[in-house]
N, CA, C and O of each residue as an XYZ file, in Angstrom:
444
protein
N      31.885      5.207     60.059
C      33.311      5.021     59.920
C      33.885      5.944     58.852
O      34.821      6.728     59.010
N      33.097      5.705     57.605
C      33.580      6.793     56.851
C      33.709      8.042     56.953
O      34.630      8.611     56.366
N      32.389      9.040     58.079
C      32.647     10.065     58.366
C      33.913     10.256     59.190
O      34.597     11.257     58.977
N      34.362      9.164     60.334
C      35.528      9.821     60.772
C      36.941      9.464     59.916
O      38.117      9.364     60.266
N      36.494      9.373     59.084
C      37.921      9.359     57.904
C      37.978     10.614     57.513
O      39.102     11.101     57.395
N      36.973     11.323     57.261
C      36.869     12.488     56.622
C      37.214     13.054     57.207
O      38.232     13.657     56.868
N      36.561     13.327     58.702
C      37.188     13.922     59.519
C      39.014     14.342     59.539
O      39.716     15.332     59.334
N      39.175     13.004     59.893
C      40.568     12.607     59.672
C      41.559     13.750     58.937
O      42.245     14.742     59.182
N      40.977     12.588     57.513
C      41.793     13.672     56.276
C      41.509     14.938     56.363
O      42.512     15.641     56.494
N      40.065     15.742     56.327
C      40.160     17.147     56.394
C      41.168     17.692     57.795
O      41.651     18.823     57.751
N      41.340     17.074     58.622
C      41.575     17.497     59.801
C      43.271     17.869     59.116
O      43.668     19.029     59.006
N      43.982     16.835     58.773
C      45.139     16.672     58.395
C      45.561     17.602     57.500
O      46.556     18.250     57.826
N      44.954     17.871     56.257
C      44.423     18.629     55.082
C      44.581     20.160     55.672
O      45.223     20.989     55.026
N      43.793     20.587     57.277
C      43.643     21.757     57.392
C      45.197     22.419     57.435
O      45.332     23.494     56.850
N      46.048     21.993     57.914
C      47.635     22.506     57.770
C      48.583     23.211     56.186
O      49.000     22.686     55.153
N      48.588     24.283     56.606
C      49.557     23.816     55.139
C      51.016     23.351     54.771
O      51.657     23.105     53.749
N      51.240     23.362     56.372
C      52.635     22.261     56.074
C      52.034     20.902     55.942
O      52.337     20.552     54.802
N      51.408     20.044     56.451
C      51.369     18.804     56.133
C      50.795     18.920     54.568
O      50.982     17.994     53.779
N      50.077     20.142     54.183
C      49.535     19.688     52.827
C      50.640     19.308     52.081
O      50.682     18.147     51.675
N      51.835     20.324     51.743
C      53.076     20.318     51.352
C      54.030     19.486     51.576
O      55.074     19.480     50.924
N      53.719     18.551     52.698
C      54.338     17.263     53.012
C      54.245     16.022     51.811
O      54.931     15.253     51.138
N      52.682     16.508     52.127
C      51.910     15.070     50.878
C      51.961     15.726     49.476
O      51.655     14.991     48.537
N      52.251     16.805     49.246
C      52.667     17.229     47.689
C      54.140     16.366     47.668
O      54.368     15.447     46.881
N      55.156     16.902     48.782
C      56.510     16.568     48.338
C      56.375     14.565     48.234
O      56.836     14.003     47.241
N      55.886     13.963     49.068
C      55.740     12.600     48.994
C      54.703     12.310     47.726
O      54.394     11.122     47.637
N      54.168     13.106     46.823
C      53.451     12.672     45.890
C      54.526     11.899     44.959
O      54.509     10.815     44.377
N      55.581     13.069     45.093
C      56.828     12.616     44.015
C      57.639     11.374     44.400
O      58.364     10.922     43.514
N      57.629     10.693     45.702
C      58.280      9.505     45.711
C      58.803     10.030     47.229
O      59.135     11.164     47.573
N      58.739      8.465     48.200
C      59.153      8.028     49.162
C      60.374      9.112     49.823
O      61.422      9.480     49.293
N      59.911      9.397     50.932
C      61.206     10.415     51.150
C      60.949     10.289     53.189
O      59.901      9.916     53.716
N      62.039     10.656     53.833
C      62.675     10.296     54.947
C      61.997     11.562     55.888
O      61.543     12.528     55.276
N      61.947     11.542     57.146
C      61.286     12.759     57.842
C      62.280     13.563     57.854
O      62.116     14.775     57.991
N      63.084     13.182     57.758
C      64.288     14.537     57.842
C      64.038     15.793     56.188
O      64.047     17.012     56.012
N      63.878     14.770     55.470
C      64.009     14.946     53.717
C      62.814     16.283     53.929
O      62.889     17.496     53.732
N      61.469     15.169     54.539
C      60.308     16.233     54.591
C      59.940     18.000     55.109
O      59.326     18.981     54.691
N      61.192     17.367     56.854
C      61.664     18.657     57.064
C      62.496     19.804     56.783
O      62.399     20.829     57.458
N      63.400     19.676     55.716
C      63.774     20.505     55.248
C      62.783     21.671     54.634
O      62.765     22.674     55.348
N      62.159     21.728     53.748
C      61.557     22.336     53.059
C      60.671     24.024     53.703
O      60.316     25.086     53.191
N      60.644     23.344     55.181
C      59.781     23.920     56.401
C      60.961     24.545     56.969
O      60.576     25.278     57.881
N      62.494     24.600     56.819
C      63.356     24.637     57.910
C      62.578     24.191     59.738
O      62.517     25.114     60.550
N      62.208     23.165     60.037
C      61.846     22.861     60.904
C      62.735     21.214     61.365
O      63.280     20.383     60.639
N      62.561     21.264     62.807
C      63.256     20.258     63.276
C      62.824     18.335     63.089
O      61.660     17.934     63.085
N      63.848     17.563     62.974
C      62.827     16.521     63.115
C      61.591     16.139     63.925
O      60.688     15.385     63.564
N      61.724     16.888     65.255
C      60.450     16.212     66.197
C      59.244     16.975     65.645
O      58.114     16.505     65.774
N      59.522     18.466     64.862
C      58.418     19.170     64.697
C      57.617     18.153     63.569
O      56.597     17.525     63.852
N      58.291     18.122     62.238
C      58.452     17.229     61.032
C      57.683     15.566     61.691
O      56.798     14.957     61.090
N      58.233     15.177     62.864
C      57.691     13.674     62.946
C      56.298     13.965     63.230
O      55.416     13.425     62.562
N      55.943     15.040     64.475
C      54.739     15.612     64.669
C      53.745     15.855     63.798
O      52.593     15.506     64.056
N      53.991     16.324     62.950
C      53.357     16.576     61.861
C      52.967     15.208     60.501
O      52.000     15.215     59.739
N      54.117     14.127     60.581
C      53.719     12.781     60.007
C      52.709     11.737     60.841
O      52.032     10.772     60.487
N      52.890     12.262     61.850
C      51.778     11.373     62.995
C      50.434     11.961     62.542
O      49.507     11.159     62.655
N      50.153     12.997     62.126
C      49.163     13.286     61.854
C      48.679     13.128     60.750
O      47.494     13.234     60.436
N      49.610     12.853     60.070
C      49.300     12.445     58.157
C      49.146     10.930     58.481
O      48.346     10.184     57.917
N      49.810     10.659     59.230
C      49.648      8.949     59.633
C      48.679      8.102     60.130
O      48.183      7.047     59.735
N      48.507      8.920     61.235
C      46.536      9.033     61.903
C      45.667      8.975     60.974
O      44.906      8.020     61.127
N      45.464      9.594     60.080
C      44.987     10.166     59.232
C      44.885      8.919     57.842
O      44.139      9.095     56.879
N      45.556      8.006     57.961
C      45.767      7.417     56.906
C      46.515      7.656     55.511
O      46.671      6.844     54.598
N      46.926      8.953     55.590
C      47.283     10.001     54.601
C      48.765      9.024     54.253
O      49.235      8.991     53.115
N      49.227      8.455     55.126
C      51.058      7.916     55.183
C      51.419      6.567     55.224
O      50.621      5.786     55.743
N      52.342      6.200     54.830
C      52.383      5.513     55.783
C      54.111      5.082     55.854
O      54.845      4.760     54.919
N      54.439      5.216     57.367
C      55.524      5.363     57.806
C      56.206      3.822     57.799
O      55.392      2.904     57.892
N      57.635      3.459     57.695
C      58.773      2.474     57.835
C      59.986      2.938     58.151
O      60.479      3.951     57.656
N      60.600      2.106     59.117
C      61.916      2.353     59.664
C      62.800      1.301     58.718
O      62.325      0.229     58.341
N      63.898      1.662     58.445
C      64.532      1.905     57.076
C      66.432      2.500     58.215
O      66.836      3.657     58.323
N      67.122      1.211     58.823
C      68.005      1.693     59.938
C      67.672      2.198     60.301
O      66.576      1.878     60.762
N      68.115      3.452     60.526
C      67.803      4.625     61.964
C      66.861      5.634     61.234
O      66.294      6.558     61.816
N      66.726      5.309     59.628
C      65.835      6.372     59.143
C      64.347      6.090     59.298
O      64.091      4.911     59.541
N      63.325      6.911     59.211
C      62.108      6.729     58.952
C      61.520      7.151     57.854
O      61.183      8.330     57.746
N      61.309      6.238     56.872
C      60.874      6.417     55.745
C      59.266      6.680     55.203
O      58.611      5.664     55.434
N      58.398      7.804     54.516
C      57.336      7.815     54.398
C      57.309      8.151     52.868
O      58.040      8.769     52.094
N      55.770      7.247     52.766
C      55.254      7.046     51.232
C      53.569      7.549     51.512
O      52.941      7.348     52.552
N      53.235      8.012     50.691
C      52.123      8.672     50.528
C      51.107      7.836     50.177
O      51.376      7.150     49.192
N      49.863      7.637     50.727
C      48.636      6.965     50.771
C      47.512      7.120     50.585
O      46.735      7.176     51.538
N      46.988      7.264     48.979
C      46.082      8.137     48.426
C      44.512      8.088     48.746
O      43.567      8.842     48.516
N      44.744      6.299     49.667
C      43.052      6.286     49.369
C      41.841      7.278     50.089
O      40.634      7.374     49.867
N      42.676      7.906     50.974
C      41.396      9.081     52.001
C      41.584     10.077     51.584
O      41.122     11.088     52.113
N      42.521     10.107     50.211
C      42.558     11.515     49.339
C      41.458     10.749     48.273
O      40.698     11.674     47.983
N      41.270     10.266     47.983
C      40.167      9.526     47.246
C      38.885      9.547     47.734
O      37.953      9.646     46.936
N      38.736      9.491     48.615
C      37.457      9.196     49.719
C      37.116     10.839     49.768
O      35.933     11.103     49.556
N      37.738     11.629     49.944
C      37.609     13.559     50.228
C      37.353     13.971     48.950
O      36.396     14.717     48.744
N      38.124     13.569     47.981
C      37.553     13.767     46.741
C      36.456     13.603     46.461
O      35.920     14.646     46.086
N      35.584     12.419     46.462
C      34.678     12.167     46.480
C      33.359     12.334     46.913
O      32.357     11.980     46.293
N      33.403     12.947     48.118
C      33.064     13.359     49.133
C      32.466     15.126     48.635
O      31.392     15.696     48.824
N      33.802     15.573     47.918
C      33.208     16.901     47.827
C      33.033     16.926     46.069
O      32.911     18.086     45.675
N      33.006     16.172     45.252
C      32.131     16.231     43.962
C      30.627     16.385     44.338
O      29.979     17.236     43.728
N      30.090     15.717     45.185
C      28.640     15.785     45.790
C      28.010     17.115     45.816
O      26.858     17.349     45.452
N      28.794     17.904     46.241
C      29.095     19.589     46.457
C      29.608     20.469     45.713
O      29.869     21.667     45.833
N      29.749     19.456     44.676
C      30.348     20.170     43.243
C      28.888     20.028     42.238
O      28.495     20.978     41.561
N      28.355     19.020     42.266
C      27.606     19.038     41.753
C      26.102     19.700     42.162
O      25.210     19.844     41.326
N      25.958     20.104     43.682
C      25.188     20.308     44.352
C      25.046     21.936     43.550
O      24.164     22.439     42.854
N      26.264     22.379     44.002
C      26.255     23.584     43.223
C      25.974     24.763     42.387
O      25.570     25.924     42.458
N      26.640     23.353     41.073
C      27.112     23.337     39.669
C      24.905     23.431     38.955
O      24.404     24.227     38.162
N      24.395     22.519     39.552
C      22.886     23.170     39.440
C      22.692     24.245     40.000
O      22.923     25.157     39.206
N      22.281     24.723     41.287
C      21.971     25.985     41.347
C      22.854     26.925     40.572
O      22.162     27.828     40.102
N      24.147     27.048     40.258
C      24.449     27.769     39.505
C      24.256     28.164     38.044
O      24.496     29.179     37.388
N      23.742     26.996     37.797
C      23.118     27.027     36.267
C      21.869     27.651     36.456
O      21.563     28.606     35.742
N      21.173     27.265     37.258
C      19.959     27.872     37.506
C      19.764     29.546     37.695
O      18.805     30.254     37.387
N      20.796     29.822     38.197
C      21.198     31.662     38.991
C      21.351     31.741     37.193
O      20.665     32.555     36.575
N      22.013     31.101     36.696
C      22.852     32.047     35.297
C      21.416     31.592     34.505
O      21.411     32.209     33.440
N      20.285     30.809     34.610
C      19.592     30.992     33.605
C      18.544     32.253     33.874
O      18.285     33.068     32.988
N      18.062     32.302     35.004
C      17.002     33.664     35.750
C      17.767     34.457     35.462
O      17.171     35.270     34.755
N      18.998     34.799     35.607
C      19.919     36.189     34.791
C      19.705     36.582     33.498
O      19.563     37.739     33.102
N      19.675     35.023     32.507
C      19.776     35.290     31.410
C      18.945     35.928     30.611
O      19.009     36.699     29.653
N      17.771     35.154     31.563
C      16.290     35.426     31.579
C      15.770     36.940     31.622
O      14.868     37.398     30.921
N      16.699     37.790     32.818
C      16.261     38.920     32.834
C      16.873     39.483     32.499
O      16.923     40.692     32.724
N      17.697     38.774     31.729
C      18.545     40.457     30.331
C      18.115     40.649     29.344
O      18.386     41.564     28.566
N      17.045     39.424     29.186
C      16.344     39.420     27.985
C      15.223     40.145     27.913
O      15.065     40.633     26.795
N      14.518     40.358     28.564
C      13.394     40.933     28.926
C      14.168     42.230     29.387
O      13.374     43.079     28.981
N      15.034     42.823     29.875
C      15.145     44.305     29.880
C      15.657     45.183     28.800
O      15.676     46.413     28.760
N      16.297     43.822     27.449
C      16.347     44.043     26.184
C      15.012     44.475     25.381
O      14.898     45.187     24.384
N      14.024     43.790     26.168
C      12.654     44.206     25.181
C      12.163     45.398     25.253
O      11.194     45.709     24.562
């Protein structure tokens, strides 16, 4: 289950308008119209694009009169986070390791 969250979110994530969606909703609750501005794009493009932040768990959408209102939903940005510290740390050793055999052989071509 958790992998297809990831899925999910990276899937959602891969856009960089929706990324910029969930930046602008970081700052507080805002309307699909609100969202589409920024894109000059139309509402259906803009709703298109919240269905997928929505799918995704990334959103989550309310009708608000005729408006549709979206608030941002951090926990599968939490879960991706998490997800790639694993790979940060996976890393973050071999890279220490590369920079110590370097260090290693500057020293010895010092001798």
């Amino acid at each position: 289950m958790v992998e297809y969250r990831l899925d999910a979110t990276f899937q959602a994530l891969a856009d960089p308008t929706r990324r910029g969606m969930l930046a602008n909703l970081a700052l507080g609750e805002k309307s699909i119209g609100a969202l589409a501005e920024p894109f000059s794009m139309s509402f259906a493009g803009a709703a298109k694009h919240v269905k997928v932040l929505e799918d995704a768990g990334l959103v989550a959408r309310r009708k608000v009169g005729r408006s549709y209102m979206c608030a941002l939903r951090p926990a599968p940005l939490a879960e991706a986070d998490q997800w790639l510290r694993q790979w940060e740390k996976f890393w973050n050793v071999r890279l220490d390791k590369l920079e110590a055999l370097i260090a290693a052989e500057n020293a010895q071509e010092k001798l």
